[in-house]
py3Dmol code that shows the C-alpha trace and the ligand (Angstrom):
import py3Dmol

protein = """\
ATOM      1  CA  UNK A   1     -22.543   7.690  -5.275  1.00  0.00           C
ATOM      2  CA  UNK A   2     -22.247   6.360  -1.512  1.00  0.00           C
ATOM      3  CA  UNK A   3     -21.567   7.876   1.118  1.00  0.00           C
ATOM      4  CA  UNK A   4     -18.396   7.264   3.452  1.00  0.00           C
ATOM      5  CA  UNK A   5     -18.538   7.960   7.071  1.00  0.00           C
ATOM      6  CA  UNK A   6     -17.020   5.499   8.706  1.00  0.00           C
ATOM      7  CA  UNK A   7     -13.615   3.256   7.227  1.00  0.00           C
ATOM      8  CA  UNK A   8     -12.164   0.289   8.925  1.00  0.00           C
ATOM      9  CA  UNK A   9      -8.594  -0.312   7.534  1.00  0.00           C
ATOM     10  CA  UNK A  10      -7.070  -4.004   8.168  1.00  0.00           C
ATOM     11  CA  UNK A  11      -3.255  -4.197   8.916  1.00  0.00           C
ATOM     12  CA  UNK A  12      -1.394  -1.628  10.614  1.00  0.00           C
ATOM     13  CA  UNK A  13       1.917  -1.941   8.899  1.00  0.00           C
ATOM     14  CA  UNK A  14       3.755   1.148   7.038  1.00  0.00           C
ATOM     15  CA  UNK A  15       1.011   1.322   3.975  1.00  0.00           C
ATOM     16  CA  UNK A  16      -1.924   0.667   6.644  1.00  0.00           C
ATOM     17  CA  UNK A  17      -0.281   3.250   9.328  1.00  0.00           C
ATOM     18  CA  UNK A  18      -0.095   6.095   6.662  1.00  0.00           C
ATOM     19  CA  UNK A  19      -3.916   5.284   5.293  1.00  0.00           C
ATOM     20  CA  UNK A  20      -5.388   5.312   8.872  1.00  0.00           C
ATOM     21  CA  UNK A  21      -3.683   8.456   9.223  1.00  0.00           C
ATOM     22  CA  UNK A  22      -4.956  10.286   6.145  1.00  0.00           C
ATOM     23  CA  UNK A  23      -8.543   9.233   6.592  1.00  0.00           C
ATOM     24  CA  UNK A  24      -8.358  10.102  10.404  1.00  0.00           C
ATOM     25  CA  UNK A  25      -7.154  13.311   9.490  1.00  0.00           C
ATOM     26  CA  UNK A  26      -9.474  14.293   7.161  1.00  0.00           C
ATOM     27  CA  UNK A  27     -12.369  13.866   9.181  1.00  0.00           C
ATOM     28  CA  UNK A  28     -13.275  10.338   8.462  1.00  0.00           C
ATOM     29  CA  UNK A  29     -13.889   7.745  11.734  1.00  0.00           C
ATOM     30  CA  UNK A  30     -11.199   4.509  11.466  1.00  0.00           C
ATOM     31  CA  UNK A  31     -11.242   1.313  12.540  1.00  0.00           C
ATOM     32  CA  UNK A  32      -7.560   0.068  12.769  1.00  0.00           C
ATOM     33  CA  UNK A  33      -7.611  -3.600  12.852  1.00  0.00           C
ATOM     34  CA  UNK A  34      -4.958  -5.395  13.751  1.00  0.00           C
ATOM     35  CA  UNK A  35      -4.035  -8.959  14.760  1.00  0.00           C
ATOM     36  CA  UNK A  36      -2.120  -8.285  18.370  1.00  0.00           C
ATOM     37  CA  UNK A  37      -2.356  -6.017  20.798  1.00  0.00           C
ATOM     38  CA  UNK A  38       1.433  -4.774  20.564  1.00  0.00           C
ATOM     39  CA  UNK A  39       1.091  -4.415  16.302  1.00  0.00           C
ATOM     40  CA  UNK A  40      -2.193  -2.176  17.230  1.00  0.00           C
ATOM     41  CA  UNK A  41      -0.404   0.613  19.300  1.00  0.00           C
ATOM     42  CA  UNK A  42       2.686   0.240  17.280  1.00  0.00           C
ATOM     43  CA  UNK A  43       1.019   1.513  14.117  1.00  0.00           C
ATOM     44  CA  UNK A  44      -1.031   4.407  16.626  1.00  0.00           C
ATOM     45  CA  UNK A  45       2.415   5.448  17.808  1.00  0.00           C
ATOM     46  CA  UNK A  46       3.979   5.729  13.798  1.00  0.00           C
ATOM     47  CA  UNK A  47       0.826   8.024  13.698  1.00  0.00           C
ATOM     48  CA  UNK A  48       1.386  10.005  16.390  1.00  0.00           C
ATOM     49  CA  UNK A  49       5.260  10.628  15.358  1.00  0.00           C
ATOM     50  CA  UNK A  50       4.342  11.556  11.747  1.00  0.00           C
ATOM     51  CA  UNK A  51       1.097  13.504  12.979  1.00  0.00           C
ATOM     52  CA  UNK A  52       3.433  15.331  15.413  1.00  0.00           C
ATOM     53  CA  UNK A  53       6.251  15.936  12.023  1.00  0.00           C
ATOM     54  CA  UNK A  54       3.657  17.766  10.564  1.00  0.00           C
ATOM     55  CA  UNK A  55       2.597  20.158  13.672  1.00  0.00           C
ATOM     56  CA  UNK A  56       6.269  21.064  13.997  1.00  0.00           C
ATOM     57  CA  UNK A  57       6.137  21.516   9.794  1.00  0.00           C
ATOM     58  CA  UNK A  58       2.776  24.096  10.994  1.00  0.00           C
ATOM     59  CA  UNK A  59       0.949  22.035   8.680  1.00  0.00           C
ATOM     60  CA  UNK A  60      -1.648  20.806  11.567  1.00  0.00           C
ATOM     61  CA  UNK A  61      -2.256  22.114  14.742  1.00  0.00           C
ATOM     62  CA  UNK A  62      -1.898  20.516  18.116  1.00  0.00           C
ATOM     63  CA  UNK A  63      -5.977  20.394  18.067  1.00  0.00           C
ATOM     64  CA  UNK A  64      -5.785  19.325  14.634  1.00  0.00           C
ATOM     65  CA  UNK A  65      -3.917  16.001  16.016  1.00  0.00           C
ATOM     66  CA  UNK A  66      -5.569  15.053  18.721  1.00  0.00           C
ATOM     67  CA  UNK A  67      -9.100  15.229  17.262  1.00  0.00           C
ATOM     68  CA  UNK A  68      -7.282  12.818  14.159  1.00  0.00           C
ATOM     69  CA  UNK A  69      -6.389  10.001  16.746  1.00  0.00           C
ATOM     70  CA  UNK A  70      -9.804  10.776  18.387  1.00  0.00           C
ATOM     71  CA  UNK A  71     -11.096   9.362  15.188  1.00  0.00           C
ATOM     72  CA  UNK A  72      -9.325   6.378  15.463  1.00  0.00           C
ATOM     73  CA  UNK A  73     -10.718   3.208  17.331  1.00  0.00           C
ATOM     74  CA  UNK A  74      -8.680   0.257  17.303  1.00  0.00           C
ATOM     75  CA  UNK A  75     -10.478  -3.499  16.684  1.00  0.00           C
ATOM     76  CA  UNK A  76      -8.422  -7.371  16.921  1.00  0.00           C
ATOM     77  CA  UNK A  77     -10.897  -8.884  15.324  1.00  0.00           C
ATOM     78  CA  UNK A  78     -11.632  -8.192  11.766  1.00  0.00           C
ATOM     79  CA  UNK A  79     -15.612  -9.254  11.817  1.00  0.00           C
ATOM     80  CA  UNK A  80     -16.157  -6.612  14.866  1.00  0.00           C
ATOM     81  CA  UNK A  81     -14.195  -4.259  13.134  1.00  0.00           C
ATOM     82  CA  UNK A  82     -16.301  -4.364   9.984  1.00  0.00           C
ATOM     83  CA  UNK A  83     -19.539  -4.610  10.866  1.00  0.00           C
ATOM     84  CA  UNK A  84     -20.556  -0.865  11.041  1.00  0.00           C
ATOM     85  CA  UNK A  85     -18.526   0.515   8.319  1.00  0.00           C
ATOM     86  CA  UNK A  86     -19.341   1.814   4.532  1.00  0.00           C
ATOM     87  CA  UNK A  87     -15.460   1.353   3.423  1.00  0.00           C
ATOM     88  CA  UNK A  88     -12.827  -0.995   4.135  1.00  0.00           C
ATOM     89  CA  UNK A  89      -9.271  -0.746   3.185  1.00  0.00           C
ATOM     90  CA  UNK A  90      -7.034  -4.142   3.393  1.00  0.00           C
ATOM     91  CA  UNK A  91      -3.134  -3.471   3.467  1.00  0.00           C
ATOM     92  CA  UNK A  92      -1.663  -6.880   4.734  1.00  0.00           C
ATOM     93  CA  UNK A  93       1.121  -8.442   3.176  1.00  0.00           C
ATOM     94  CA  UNK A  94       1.091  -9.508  -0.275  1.00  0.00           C
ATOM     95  CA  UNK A  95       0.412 -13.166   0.004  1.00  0.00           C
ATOM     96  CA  UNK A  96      -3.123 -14.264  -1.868  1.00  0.00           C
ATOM     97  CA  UNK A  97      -4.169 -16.874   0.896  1.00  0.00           C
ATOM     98  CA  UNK A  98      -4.271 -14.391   3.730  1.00  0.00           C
ATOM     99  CA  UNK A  99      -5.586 -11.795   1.886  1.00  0.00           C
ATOM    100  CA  UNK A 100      -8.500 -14.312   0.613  1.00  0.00           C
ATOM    101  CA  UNK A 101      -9.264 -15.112   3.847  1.00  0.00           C
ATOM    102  CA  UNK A 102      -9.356 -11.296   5.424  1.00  0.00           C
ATOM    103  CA  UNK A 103     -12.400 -10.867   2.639  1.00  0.00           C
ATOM    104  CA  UNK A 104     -14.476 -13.777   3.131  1.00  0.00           C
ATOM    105  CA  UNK A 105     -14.441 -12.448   6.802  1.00  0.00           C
ATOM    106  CA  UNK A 106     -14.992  -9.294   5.682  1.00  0.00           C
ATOM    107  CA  UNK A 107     -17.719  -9.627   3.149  1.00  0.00           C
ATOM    108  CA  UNK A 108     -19.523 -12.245   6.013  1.00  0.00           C
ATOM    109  CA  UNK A 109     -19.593  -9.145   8.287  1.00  0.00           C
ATOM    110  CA  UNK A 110     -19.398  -5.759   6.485  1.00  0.00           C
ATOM    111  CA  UNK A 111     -22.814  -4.158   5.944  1.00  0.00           C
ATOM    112  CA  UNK A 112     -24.345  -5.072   2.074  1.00  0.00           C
ATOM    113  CA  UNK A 113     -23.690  -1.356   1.492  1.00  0.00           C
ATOM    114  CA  UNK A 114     -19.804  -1.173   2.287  1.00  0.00           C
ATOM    115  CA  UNK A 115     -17.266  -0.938  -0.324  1.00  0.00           C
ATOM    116  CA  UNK A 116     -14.539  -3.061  -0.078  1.00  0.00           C
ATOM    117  CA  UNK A 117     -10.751  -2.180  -1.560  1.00  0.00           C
ATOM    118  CA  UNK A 118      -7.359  -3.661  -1.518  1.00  0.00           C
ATOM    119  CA  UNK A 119      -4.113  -1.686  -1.166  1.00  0.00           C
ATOM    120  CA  UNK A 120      -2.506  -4.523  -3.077  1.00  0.00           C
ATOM    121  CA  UNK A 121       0.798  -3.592  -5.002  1.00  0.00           C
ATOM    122  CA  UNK A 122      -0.027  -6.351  -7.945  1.00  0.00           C
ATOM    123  CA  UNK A 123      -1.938  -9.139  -6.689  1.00  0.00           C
ATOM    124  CA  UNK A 124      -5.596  -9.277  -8.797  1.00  0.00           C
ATOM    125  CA  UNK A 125      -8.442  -6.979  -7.908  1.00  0.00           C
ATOM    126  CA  UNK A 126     -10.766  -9.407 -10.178  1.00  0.00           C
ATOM    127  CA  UNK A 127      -8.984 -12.226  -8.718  1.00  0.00           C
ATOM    128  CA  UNK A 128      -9.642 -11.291  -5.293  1.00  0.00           C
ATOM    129  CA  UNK A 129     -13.005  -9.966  -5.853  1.00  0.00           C
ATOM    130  CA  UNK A 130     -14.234 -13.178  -6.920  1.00  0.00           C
ATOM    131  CA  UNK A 131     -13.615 -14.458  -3.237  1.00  0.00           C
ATOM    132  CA  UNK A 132     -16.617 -12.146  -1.696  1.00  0.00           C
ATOM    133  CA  UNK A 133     -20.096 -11.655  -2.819  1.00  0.00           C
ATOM    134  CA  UNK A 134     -19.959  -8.291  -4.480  1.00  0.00           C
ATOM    135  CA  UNK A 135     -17.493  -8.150  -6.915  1.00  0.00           C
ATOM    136  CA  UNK A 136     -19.279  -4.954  -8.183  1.00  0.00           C
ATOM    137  CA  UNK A 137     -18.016  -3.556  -4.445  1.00  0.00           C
ATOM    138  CA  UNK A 138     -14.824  -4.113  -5.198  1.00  0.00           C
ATOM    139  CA  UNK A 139     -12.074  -2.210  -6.328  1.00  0.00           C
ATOM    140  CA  UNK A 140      -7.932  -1.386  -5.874  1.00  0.00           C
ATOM    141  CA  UNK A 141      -7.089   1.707  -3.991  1.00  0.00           C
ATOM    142  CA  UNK A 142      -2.879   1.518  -4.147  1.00  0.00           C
ATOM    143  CA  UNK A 143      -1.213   4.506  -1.669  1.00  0.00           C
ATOM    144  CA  UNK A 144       1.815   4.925  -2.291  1.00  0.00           C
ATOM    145  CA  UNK A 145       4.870   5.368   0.701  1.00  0.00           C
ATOM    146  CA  UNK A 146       5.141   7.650   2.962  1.00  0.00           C
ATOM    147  CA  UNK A 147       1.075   7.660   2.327  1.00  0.00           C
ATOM    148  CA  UNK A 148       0.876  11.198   4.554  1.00  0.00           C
ATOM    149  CA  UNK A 149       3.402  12.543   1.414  1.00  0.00           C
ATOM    150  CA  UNK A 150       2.728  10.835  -1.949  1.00  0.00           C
ATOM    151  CA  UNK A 151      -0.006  12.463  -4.186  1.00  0.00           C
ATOM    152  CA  UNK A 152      -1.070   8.992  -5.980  1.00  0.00           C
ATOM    153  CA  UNK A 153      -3.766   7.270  -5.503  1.00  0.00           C
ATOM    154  CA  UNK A 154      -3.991   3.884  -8.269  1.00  0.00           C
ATOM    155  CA  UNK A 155      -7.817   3.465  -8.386  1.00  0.00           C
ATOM    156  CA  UNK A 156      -7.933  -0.047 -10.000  1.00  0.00           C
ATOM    157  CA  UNK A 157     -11.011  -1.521 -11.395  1.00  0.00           C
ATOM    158  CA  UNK A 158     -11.861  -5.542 -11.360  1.00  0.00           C
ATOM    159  CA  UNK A 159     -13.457  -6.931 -14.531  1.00  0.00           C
ATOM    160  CA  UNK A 160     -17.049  -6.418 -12.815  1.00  0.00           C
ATOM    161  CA  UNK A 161     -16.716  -3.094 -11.073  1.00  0.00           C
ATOM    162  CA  UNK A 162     -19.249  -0.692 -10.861  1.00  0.00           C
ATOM    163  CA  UNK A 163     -19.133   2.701 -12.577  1.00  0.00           C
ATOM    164  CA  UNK A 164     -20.379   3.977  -8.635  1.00  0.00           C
ATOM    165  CA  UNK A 165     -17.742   2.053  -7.031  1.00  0.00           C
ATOM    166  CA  UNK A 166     -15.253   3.741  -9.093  1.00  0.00           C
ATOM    167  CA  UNK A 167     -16.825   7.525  -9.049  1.00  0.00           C
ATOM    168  CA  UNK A 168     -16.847   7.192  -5.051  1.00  0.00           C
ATOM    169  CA  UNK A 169     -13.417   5.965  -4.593  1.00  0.00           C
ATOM    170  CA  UNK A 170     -12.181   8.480  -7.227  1.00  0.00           C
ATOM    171  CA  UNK A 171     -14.161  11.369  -5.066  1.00  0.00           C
ATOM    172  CA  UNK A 172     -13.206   9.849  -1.647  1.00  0.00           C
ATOM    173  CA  UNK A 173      -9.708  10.107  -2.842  1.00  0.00           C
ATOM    174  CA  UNK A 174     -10.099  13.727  -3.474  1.00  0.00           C
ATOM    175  CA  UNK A 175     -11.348  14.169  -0.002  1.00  0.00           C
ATOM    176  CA  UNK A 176      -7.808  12.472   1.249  1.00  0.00           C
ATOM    177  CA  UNK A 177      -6.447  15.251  -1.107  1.00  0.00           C
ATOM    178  CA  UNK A 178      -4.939  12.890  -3.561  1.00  0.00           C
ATOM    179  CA  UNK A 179      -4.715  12.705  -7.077  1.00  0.00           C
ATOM    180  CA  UNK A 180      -6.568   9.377  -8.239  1.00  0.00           C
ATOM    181  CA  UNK A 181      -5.609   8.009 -11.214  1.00  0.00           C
ATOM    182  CA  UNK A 182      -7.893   5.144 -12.862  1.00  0.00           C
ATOM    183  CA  UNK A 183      -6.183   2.011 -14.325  1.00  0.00           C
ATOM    184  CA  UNK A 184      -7.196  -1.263 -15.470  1.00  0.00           C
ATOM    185  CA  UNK A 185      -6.514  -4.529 -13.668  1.00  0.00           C
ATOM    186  CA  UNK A 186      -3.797  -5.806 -14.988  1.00  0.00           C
ATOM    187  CA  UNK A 187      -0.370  -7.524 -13.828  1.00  0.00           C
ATOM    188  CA  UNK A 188       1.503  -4.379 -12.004  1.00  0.00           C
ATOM    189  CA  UNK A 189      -1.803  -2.028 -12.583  1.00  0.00           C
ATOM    190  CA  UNK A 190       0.370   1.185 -14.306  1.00  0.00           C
ATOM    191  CA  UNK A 191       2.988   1.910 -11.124  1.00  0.00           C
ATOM    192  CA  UNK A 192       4.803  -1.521 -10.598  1.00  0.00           C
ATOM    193  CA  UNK A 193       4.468  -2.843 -14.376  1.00  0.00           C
ATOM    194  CA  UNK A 194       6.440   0.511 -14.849  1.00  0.00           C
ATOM    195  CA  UNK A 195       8.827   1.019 -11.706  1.00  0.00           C
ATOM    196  CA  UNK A 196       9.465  -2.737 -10.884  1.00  0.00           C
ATOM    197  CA  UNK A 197      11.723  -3.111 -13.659  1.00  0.00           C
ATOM    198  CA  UNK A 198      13.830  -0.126 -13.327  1.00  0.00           C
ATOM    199  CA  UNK A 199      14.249  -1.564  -9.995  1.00  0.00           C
ATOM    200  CA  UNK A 200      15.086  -5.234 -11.277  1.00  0.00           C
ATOM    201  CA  UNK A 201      17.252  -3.461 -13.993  1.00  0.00           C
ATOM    202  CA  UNK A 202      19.401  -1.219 -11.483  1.00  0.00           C
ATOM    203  CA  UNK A 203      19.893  -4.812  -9.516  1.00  0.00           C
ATOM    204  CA  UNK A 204      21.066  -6.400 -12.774  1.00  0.00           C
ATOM    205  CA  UNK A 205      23.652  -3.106 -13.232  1.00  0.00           C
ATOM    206  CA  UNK A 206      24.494  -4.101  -9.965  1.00  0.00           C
ATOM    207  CA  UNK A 207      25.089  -7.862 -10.304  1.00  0.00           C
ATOM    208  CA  UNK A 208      27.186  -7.600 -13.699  1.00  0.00           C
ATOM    209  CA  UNK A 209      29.561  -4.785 -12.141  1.00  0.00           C
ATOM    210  CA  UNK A 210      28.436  -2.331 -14.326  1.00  0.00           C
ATOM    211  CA  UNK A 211      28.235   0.457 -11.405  1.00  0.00           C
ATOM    212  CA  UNK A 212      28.312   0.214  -7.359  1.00  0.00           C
ATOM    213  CA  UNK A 213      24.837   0.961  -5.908  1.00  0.00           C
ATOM    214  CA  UNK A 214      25.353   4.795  -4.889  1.00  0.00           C
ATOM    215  CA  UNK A 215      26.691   5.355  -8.064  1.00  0.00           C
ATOM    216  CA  UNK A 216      23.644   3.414 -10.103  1.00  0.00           C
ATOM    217  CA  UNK A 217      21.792   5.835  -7.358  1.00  0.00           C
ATOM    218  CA  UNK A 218      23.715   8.929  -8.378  1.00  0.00           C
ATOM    219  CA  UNK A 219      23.254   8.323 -12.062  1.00  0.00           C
ATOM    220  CA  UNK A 220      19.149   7.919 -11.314  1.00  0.00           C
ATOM    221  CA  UNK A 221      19.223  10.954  -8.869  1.00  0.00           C
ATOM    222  CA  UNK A 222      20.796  13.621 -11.081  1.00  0.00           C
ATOM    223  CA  UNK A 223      20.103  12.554 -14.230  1.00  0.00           C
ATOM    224  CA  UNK A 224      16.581  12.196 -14.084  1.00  0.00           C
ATOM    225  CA  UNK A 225      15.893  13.862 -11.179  1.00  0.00           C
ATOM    226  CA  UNK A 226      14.600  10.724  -8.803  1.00  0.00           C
ATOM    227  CA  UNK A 227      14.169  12.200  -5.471  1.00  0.00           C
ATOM    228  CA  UNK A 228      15.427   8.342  -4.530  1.00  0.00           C
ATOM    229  CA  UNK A 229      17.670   6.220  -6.663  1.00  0.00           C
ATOM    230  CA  UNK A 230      16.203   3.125  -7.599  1.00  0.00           C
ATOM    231  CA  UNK A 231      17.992   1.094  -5.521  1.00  0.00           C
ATOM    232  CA  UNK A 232      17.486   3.371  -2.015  1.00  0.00           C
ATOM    233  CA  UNK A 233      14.301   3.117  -3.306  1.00  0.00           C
ATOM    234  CA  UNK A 234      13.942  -0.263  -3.440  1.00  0.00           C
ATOM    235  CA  UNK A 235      15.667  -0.811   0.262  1.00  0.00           C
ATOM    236  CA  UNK A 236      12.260   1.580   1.339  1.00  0.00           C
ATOM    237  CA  UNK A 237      10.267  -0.723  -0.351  1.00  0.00           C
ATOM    238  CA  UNK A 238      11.307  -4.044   0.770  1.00  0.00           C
ATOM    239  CA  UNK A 239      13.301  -6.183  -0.912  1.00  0.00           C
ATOM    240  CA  UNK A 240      10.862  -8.959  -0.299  1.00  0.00           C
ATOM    241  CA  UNK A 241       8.003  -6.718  -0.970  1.00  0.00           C
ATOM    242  CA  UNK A 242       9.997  -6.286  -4.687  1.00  0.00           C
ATOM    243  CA  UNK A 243      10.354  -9.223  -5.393  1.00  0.00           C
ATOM    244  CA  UNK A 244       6.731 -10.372  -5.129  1.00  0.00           C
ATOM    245  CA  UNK A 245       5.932  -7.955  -7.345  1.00  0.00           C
ATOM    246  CA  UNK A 246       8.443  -9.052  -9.542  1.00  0.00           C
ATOM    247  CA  UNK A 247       7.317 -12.446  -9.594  1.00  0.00           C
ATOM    248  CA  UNK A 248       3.407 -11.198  -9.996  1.00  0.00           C
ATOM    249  CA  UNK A 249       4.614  -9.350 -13.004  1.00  0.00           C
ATOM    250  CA  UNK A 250       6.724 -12.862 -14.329  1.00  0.00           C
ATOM    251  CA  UNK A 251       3.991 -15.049 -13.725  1.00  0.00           C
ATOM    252  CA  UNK A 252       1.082 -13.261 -14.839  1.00  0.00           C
ATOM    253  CA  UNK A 253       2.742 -12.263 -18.049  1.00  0.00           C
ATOM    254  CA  UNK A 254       4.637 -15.260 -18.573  1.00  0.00           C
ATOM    255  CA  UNK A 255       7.540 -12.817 -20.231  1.00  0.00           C
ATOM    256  CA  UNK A 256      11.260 -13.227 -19.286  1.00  0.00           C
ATOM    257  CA  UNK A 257      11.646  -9.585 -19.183  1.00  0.00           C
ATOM    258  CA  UNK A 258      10.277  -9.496 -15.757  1.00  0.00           C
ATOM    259  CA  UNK A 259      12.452 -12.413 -14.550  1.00  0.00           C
ATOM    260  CA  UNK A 260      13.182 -11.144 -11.000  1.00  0.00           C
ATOM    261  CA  UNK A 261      17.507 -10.470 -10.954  1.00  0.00           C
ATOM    262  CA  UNK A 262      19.326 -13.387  -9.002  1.00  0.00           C
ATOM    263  CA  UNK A 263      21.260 -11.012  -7.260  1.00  0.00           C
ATOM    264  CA  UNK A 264      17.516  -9.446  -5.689  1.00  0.00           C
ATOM    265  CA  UNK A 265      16.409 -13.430  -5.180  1.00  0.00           C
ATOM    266  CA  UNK A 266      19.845 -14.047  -3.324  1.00  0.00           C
ATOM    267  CA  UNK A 267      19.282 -11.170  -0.833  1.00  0.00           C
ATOM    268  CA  UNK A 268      15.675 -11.563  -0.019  1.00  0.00           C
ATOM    269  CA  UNK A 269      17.609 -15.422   1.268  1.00  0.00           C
ATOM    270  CA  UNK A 270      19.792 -14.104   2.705  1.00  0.00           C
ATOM    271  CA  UNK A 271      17.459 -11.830   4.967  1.00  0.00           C
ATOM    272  CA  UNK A 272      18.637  -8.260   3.517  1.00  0.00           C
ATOM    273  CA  UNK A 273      15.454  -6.707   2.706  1.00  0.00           C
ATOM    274  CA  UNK A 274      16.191  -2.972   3.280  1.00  0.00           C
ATOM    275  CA  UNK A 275      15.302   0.106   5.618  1.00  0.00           C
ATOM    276  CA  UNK A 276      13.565  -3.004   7.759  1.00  0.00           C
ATOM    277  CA  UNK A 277      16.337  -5.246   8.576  1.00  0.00           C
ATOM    278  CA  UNK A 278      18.767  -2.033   8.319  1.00  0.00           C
ATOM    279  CA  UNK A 279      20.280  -3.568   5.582  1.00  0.00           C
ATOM    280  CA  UNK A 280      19.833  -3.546   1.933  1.00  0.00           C
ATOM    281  CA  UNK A 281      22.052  -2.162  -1.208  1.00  0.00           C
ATOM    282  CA  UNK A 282      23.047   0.004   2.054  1.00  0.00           C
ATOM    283  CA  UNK A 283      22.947   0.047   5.395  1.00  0.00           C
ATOM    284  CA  UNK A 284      20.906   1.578   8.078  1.00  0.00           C
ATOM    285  CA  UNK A 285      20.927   2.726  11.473  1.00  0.00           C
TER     286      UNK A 285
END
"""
ligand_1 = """\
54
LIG
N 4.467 11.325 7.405
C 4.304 12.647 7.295
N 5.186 13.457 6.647
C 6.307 12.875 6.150
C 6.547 11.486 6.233
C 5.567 10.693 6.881
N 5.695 9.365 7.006
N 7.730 11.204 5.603
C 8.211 12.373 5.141
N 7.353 13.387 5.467
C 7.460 14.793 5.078
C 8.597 15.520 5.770
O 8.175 16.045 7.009
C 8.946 16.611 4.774
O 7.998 17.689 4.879
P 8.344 19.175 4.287
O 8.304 19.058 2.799
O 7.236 20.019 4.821
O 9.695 19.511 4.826
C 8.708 15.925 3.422
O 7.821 14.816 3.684
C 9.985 15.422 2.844
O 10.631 14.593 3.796
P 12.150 14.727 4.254
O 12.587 16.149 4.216
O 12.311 13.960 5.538
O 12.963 13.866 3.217
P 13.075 13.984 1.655
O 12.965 15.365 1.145
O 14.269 13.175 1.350
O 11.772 13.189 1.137
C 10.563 11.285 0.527
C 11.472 11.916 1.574
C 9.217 12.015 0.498
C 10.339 9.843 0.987
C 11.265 11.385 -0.886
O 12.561 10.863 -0.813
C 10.524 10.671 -1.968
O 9.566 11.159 -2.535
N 10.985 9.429 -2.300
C 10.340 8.584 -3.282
C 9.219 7.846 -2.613
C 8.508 6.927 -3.568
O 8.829 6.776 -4.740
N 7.491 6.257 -3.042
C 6.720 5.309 -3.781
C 7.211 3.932 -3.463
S 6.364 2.731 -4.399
C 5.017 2.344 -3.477
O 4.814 2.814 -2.374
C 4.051 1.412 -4.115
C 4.188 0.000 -3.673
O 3.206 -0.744 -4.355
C 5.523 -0.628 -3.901
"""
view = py3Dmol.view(width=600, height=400)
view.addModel(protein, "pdb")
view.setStyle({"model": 0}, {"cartoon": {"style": "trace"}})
view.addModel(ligand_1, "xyz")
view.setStyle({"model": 1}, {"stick": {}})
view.zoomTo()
view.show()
């Protein structure tokens, strides 16, 4: 099995915030790269705020923060911010292009040794393995949001890898005091082929006036004890980000039951993608 020391994570957004932070805080070193300056301290300041939640919780100690964002060194340029690691963690936005070009960057400069992992939500681990030089170093590792919070960790293996790979991201995982769970690659992996359409189907409950959203919510929330209905849930996920999925899920198993609902399409025009615009299936302040 390798050993992991040192982890550079690329984007800085809500899943890259929450990984930097749970590496950092269990004693790993992290490169936080970033594209501007601005995005860079952004993401250190989410951190601090949800570092500083869990001193008042007594769950850390003051010391215990500051020596986490002591671990953390902030990079702009991906090749710089690779080049002495032995894991690296992509979370940028779900588009294949920009992801494919982060890893060709990244295998160029990431020692031979270095394992390299996607935080993808759907997008293929074998597909975007194949763009580097390893694809026996390559492997899913899906947090889930808040990341500080949620228990999962989706360990997703490619079609070519390696039984190590797997073992070390399983045990690193551990370390983060997760739960990994191993799946297959695979439209969706297990969590979005599964939750996506109970999303898609709450928005179709929506559309054809079978319920209004906080009562689909209510129904979700006390019936089956969701600690978010699906469509709250969806708003903290991004509509956008939903939709993506949604039409990762469509395409790659050419099967109308994942057709994403017009109703979610029409939104995502319309600019209402959730807890980030402050509007969704509710509104925010
Ligand atoms: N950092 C650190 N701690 C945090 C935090 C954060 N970002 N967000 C919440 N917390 C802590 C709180 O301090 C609190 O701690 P306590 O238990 O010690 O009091 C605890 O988490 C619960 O938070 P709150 O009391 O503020 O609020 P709730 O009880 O309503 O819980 C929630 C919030 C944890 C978000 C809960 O509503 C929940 O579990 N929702 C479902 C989330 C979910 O399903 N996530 C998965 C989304 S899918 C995904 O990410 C995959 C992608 O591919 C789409």
């Amino acid at each position: 099995m390798s050993e992991i020391k040192k982890v550079a994570v690329i984007g800085g957004g809500t899943m890259g915030n929450g990984i930097v932070h749970v590496f950092a805080m269990n004693g790993y070193e992290v490169h936080l790269i970033e594209t501007k300056k601005e995005f860079a301290e952004r993401a250190l300041n989410t951190i601090d705020k949800n570092l500083s939640r869990m001193v008042n919780k007594e769950k850390i100690s003051e010391n215990d923060k500051a020596a986490t964002l002591d671990r953390i060194q902030t990079f702009l340029d991906v090749n710089e911010g690779v080049s002495d690691v032995d894991l690296v963690v992509e979370a940028v936005p779900e588009v294949f292009d920009l992801k494919k070009k982060i890893f060709e960057a990244v295998d160029e400069s990431a020692p031979d040794h270095a394992i390299l992992a996607s935080n993808t939500s759907s997008i293929s681990i074998t597909k975007l393995a194949a763009v580097t030089g390893r694809p026996e170093r390559f492997i899913g590792m899906h947090f889930f949001n808040p990341v500080p919070v949620m228990k999962l960790v989706e360990v997703i293996n490619g079609l070519e890898t390696s039984e190590e790979v797997t073992k070390t991201i399983m045990e690193i995982s551990k370390k983060l005091n997760k739960v990994p769970v191993p799946a297959n690659d695979f439209p969706g992996f297990v969590s979005n082929r599964v939750l996506m359409p109970m999303i898609n189907e709450a928005i179709f409950c929506v559309h054809e006036g079978v319920a209004e959203p906080e009562h689909v919510d209510e129904v979700m929330k006390l019936g089956m004890a969701h600690p978010m209905g699906p469509l709250r849930l969806a708003d903290f996920i991004g509509l956008d980000v939903c939709l993506d999925i949604l039409n990762v899920l469509y395409e790659g198993f050419k099967d109308p039951k994942y057709r994403p609902a017009p109703l979610l399409v029409k939104m995502v025009d319309a600019g209402k993608l959730g807890d980030k615009t402050d509007e969704g299936f509710f509104k925010y302040d």
